[in-house]
C-alpha positions in Angstrom: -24.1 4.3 6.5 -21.4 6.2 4.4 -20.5 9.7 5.8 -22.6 11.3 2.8 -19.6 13.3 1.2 -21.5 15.6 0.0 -22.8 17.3 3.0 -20.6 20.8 3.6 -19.4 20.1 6.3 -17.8 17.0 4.9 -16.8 19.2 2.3 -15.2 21.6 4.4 -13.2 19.2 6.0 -11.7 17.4 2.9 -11.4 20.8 0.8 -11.3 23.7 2.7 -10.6 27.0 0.4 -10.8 25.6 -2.5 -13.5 27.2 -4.8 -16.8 25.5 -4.4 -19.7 27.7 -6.0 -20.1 30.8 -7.9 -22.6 33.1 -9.4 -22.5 36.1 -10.8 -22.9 37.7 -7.6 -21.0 35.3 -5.3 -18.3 33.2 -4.8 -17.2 30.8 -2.4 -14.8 28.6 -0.9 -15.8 25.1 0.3 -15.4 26.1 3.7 -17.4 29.4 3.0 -19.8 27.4 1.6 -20.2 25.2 4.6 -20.0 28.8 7.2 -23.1 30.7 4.5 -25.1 27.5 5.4 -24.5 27.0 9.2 -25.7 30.7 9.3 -28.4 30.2 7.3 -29.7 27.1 9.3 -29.1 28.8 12.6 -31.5 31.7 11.0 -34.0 28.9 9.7 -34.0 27.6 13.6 -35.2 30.7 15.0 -38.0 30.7 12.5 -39.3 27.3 13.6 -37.8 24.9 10.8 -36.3 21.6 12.7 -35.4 18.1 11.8 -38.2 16.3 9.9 -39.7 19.7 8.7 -39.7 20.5 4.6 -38.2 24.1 3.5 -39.9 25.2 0.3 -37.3 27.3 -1.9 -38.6 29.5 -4.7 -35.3 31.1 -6.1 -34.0 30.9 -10.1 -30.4 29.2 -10.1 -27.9 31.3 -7.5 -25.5 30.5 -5.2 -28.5 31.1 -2.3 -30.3 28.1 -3.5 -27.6 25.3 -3.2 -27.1 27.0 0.5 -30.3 26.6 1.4 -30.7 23.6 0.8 -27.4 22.7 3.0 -28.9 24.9 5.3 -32.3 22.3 5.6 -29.7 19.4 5.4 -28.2 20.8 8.8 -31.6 21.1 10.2 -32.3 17.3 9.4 -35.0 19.0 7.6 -36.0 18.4 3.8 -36.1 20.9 0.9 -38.1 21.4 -2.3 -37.0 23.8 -4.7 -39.9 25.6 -6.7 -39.6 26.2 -9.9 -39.4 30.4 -10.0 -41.6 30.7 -12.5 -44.9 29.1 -11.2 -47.3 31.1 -10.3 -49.0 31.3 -6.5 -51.9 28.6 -7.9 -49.2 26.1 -8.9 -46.3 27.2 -6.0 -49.4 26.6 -3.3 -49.9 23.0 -4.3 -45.9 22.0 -3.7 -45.8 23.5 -0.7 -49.6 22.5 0.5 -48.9 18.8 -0.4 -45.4 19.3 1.0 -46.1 20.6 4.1 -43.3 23.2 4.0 -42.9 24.8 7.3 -41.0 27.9 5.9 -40.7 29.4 1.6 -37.7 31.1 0.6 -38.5 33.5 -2.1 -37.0 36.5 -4.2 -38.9 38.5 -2.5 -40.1 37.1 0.8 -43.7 36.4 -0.5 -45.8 32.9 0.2 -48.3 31.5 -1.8 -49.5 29.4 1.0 -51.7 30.9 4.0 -50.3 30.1 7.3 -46.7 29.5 5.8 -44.3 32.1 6.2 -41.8 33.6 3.9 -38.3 34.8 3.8 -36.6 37.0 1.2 -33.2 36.3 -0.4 -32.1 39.1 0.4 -32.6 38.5 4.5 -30.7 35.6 4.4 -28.2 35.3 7.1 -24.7 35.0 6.0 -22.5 34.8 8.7 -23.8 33.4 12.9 -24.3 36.3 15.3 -21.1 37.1 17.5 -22.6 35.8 20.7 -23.8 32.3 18.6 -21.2 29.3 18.3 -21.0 27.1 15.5 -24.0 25.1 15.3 -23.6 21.4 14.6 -25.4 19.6 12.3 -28.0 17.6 13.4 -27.7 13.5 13.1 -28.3 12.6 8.9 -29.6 9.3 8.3 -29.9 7.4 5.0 -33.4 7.2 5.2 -34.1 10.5 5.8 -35.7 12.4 3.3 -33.3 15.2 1.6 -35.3 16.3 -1.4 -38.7 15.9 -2.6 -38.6 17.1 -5.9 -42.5 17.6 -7.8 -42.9 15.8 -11.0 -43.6 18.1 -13.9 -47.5 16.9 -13.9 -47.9 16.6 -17.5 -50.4 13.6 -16.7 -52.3 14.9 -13.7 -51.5 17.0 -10.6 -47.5 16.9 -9.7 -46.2 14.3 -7.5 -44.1 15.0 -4.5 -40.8 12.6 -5.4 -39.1 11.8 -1.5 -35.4 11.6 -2.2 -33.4 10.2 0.6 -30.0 10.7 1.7 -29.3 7.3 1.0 -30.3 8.4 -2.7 -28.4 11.7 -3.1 -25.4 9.6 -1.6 -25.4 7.0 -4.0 -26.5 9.1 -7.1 -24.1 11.6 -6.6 -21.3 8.9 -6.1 -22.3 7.3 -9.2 -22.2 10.3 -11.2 -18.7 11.2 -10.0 -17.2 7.7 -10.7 -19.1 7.5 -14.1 -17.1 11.0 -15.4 -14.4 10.9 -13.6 -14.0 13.6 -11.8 -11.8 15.2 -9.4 -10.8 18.6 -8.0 -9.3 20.1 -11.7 -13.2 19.7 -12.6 -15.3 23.1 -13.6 -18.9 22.4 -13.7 -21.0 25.5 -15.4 -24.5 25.1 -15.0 -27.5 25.5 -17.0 -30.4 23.5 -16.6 -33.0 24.9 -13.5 -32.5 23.7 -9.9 -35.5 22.4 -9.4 -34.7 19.3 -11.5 -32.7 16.3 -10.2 -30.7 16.4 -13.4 -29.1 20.1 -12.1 -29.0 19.2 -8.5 -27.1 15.7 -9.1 -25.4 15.3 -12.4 -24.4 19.3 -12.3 -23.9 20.0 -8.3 -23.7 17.5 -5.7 -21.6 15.4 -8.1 -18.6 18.0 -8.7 -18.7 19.0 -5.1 -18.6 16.0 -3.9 -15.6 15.6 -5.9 -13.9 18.9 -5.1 -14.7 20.2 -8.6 -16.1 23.5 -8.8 -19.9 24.9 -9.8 -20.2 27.8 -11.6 -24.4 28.6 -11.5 -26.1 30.4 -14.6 -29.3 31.8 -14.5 -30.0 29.5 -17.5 -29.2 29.1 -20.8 -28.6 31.7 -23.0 -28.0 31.1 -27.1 -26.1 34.8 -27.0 -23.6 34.2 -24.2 -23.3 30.7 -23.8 -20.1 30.3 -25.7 -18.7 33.8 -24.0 -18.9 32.1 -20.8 -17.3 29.0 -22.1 -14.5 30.5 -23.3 -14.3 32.7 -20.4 -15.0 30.3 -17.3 -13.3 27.4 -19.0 -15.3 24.5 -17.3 -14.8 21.1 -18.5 -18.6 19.9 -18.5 -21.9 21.0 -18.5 -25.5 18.9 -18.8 -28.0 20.1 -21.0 -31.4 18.8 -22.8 -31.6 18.2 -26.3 -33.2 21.6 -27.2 -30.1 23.4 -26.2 -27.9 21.6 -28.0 -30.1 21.5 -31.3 -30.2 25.8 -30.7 -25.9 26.0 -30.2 -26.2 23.6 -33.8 -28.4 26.0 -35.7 -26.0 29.2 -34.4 -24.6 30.9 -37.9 -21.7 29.6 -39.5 -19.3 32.4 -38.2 -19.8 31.1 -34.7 -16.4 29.3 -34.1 -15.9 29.0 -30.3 -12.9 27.6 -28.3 -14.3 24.8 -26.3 -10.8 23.2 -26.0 -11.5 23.1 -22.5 -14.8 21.0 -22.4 -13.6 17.1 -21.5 -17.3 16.4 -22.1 -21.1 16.9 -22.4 -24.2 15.6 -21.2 -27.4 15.1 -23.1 -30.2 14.0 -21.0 -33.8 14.3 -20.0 -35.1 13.6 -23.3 -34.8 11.9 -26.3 -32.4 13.1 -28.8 -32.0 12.1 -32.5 -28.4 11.0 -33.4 -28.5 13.2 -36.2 -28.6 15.6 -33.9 -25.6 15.1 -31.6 -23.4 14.0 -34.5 -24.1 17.5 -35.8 -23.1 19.2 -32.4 -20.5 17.2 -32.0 -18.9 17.7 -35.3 -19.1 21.4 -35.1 -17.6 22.2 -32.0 -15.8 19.2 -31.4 -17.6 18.2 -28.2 -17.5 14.8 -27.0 -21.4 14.4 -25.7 -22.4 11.5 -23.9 -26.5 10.6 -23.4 -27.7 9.3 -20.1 -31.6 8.5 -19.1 -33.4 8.6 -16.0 -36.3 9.6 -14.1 -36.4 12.1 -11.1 -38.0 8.7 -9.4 -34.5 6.9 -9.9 -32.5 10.7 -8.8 -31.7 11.4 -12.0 -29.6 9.2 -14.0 -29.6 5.1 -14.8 -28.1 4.8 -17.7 -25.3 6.9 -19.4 -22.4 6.3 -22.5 -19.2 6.5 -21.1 -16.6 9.3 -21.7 -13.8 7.5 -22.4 -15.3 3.7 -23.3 -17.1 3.1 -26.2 -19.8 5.6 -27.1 -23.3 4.3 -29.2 -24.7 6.9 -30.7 -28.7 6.6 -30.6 -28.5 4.8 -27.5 -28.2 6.1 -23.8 -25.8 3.4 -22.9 -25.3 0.5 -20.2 -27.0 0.8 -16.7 -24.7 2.6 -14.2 -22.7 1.2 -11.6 -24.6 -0.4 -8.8 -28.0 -0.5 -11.1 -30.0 -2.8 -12.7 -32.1 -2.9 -16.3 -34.6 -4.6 -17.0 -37.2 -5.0 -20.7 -39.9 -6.7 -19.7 -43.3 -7.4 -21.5 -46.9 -6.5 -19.9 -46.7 -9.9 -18.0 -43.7 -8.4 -16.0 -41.8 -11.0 -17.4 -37.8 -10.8 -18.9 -37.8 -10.4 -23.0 -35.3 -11.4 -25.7 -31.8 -9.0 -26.1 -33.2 -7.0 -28.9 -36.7 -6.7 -28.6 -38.9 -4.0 -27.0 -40.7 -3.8 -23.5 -41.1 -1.3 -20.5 -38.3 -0.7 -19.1 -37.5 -0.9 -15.1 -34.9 -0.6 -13.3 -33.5 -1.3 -9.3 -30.7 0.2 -7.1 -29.9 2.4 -4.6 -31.3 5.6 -6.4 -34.8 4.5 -6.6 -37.1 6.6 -4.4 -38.6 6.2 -1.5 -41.8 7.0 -3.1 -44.5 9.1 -3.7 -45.3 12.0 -0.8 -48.5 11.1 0.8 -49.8 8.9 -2.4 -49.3 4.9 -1.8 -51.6 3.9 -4.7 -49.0 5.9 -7.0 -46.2 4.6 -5.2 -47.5 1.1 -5.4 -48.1 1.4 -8.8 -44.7 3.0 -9.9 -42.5 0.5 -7.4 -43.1 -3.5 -7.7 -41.2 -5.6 -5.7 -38.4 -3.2 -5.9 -37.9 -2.2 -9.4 -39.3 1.4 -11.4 -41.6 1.0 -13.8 -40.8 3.6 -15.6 -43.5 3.6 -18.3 -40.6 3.9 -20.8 -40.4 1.2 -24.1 -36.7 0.4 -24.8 -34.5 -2.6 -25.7 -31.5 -3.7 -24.3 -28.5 -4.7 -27.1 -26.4 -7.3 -26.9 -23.5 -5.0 -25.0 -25.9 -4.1 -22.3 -26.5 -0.3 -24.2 -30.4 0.8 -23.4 -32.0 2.5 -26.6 -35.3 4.0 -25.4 -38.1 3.8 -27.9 -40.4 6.0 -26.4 -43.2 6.8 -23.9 -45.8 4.3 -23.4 -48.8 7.0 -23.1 -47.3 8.8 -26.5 -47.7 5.6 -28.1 -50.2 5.9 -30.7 -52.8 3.9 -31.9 -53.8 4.0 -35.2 -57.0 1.8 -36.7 -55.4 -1.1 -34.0 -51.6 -0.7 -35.1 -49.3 0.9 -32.0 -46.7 3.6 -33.7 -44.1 4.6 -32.0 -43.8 8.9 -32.0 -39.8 8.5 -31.9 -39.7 6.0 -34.8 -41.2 8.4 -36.7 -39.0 11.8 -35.4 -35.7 10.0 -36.1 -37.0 9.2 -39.5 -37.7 13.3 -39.8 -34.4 14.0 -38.4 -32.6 12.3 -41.1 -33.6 14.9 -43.5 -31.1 17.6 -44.2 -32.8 20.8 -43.0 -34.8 19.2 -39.5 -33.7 21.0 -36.6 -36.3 19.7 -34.1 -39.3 17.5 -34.5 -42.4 16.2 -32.8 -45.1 13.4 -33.7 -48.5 13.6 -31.5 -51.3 11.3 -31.9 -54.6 13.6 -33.3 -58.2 12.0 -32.4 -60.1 10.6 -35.5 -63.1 9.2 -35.4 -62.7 6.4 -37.3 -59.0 5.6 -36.4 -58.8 6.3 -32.8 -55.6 8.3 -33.8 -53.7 9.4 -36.4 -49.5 10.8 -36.1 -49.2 14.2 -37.2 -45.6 16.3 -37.0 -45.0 19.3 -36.1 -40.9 20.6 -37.6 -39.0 23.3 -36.7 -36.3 23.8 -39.7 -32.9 25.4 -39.4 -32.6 29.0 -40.1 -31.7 28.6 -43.9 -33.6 25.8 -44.6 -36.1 25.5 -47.3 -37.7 22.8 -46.6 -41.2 22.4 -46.7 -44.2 20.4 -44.9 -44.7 18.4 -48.8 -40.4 17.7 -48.5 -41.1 15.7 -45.0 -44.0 14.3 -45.7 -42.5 12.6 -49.0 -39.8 11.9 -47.1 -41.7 9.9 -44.4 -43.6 8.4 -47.1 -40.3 6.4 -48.6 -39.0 5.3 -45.3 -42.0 4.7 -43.4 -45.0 1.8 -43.8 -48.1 3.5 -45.3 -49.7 3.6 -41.2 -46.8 5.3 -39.6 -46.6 8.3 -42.3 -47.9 11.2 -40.5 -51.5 12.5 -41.7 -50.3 16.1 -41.3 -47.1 18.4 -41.4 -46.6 21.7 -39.8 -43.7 23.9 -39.9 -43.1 25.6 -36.7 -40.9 28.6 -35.3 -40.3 26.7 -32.6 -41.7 23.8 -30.3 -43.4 24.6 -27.1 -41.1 23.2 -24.3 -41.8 22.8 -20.4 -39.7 24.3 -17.9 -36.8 21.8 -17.9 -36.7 22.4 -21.7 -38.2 19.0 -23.1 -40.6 19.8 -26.1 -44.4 19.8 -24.3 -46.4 17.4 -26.0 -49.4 17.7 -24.1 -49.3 21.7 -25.2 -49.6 20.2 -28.8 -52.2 17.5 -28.1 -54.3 20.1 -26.4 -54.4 22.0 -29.4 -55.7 19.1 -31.4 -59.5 18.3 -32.5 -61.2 15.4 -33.5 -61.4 15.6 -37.4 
């Protein structure tokens, strides 16, 4: 087994005071980083938390949650970062199912009975004088270093296990794919309790020497002040962020000179979209796909090779892709099927849930309920989800056929197609459209618009114009928020 370069100590070692992480509050070195979390985990210690245990971590993005979770790593312990905003009801199912020993928190509360807390704000930063350095406890590949909970959008969340062995080889991957080195500045955005944040945006650059620069999250009204300020040269985002920094007035004009690059990910994008955002503020965005059950990334357009928009590109180094139809079996370049994949960054499976796991992992490869086809280049162009599919009086429609049709009229910011009950139809595709801010465009515009591009079946049955789309926490548009608000007509 590799030495896991991403572990701080390892870190430490290679990089010493070199600037690791940063919030608006903190800064440090890599060897400061690696000190914060020895403290931490000799704290954690004296509270009970060992190797094999799961720390539960409640915090919105700062420097104290990236430490943490070193801190866990030290242990040979596991952590599972909480998404800040639940409340107790949700919180006490991830760390119930869990079995977290311990729960950081803001403020030292725990959802859970019989699990105690631990408030930022106690955390230890530097070992007592009469403590020596405590070393790290033995780190194997199939340890478990993350279990990160699914967003539960089709039933209750799942506990994802992560290994080492994963983080190793995602993180690696993600390093090699961008290039990176020590002259990298990585600002990040998206919420650390997503793999996308924790791999493509943090173990990555450090891994690499780069630095992190942590944000609370994005904001429209100083994202562009902090770009010009902190200079990185990359940041990740979803596609909702990126069609908000397109619709920004006119006047907007930022220097993003230093950017090498952006990611797109976690959702599907039109190409109308990123041409847009690209064009504007001279950005060069690459899209990637994955699934927390693969760590994050399998697929990704290259920086510097050749870019497809509308596609998320070829599988990454040391993966495998796969279209196969319901048989399981291999279909033509070109046509459609689920896709799965194999490698080093599938998971170890579903916490305490075999049937899921069983169902999700066959013979080695992620089903990963996706419909895509592969081109003749090896470029993956997802089509969509296979529960969003529709079906309408016996004919499957595709929701994404139909939002990249909507997207291609002037005055679309943000789109999405839901299947409504009928009774006589099963289902019928209705939109909902969020317009730029000076658009006039209305819900009879799309609809003729849909009408002359699109077979009688797949025009949607209704438009509405929205403010905006709902969105989960990571920022994808929540379908299931729309469907719910759907009746049989």
């Amino acid at each position: 087994m590799p030495d896991l370069a991403y572990l701080p100590w390892h870190l430490a070692e290679q990089h010493g005071s070199a600037p690791a992480l940063a919030d608006e509050r903190t800064e440090l070195s890599f060897t400061e980083f690696d000190a914060r979390s020895a403290a931490l985990a000799a704290q954690l210690r004296a509270l009970g938390l060992g190797r094999g245990d799961v720390l539960a971590i409640k915090l919105p993005n700062r420097v104290e949650l990236v430490v943490a979770i070193a801190a866990a790593w030290r242990l040979g312990a596991a952590a599972t970062p909480i998404n800040p905003a639940f409340t107790d009801t949700e919180a006490d199912h991830q760390v119930s199912d869990s079995g977290a020993r311990l729960i950081i928190s803001v403020d030292g509360s725990s959802p859970t009975s019989g699990v105690a807390g631990l408030a930022v704000d106690e955390l230890a930063t530097e070992l007592p004088d009469e403590q020596g350095p405590l070393a790290p406890a033995p780190v194997a590949g199939a340890d478990t270093a993350l279990l990160i909970y699914t967003s539960g959008s089709t039933g209750r969340p799942k506990g994802v296990q992560v290994t080492h062995a994963n983080v190793d080889a995602m993180s690696a991957t993600m390093a090699e794919h961008f290039s990176l080195t020590a002259d990298d500045h990585c600002m990040l955005i998206l919420p650390l309790f997503h793999a996308n944040a924790l791999m493509v945006s943090t173990f990555a650059p450090l891994r690499a020497g780069a630095r992190l620069t942590i944000r609370t999250g994005f904001s429209a009204s100083r994202f562009f002040d902090d770009v010009e300020t902190l200079r990185p040269t990359y940041f990740s985002a979803v596609p909702t962020i990126f069609a908000v920094l397109t619709a920004m007035p006119p006047e907007v004009r930022p220097d993003t000179s230093s950017l090498r690059f952006a990611i797109c990910g976690a959702a599907p994008v039109s190409r109308e979209l990123l041409d847009a955002c690209q064009t504007r503020y001279g950005l060069r965005l690459v899209e990637g796909y994955g699934l927390t059950e693969g760590t994050c990334a399998s697929a990704c357009n290259p920086v510097d090779g050749v870019r497809k928009l509308g596609t998320v590109g070829p599988a990454l180094p040391r993966q495998r892709i796969r279209i196969v139809d319901a048989d399981g079996h291999d279909v033509p370049t070109g046509e459609t099927g689920e896709v799965i994949i194999s490698g080093p960054t599938v998971m170890a499976g579903y916490l305490n849930n075999p049937e899921a796991t069983a169902e999700t992992i066959r013979d080695g490869w992620l089903h990963t309920g996706d419909i895509g086809r592969l081109d003749a280049d090896g470029y993956l162009q997802i089509v969509d989800r296979i529960k969003d599919m529709i079906i309408r009086g016996g004919e499957n429609l595709y929701p994404k056929e139909i939002e990249s049709t909507i997207a291609q009229l002037p005055g679309v910011l943000e789109s999405a197609v839901v299947g409504r009950p009928h009774e006589v139809l099963g289902e019928e595709p209705v939109a909902y459209v969020v317009r730029y801010p000076d658009s006039q465009l209305t819900a009879d515009d799309v609809l003729a618009h849909c009408a002359g591009h699109l077979t009688r079946v797949k025009v949607p049955a209704e438009v509405t114009i929205l403010d905006e789309l709902p969105k989960n926490p990571v920022g994808k548009i929540d379908k299931p928020s729309l469907r719910r608000g759907l009746a049989v007509t």
